[in-house]
N, C-alpha and C positions, 0 to 999 in steps of 0.2 A: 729495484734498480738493476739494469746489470751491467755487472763488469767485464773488461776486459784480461785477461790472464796472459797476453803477450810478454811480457816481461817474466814471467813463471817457464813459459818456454823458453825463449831463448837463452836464459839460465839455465835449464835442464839441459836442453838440446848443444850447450857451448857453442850455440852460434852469435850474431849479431844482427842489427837492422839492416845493415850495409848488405850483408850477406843476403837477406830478405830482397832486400830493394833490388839488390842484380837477378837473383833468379827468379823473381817475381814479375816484374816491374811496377810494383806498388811504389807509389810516390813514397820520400821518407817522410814528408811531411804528414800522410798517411797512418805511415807506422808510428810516427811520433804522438800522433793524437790517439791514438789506438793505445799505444801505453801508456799514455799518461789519464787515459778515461775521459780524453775531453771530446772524443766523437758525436756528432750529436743524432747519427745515425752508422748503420752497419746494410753496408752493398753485399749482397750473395755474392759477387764475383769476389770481391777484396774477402770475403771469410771461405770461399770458396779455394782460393787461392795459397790463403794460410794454412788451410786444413791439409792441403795439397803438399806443401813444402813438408812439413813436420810429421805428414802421416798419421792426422789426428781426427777425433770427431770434433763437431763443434764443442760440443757440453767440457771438453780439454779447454777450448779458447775463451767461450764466455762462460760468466755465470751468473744466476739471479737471484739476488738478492732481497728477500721482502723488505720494504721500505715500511720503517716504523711510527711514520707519520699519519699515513693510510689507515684509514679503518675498514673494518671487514662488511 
């Protein structure tokens, strides 16, 4: 699975969504799925855009997870 670690930034970074959403223009509704992991996909522009604000790689924003249901 992978996660989203937006909320890990903008704690780090002491900013907010709001903040996000004006200099981005990602929807909040966006950022909102995005923190809370209910995205049920991820747009290069919208991680592209993230990476951009925070000055980060991706591997900072998401992460994967191996799913322990999966067999190998």
């Amino acid at each position: 699975m992978i996660i989203c670690k937006l909320d890990d930034l903008i704690w780090q970074n002491r900013t907010t969504a709001k903040d996000i959403h004006e200099k981005t223009g990602l929807s909040e509704s966006t950022l909102s799925d995005l923190r809370s992991n209910l995205t049920k996909g991820y747009e290069a522009r919208t991680i592209d855009l993230i990476c951009k604000y925070f000055n980060c790689k991706v591997g900072d924003l998401l992460e994967y997870i191996p799913d322990k249901n999966l067999s190998s």
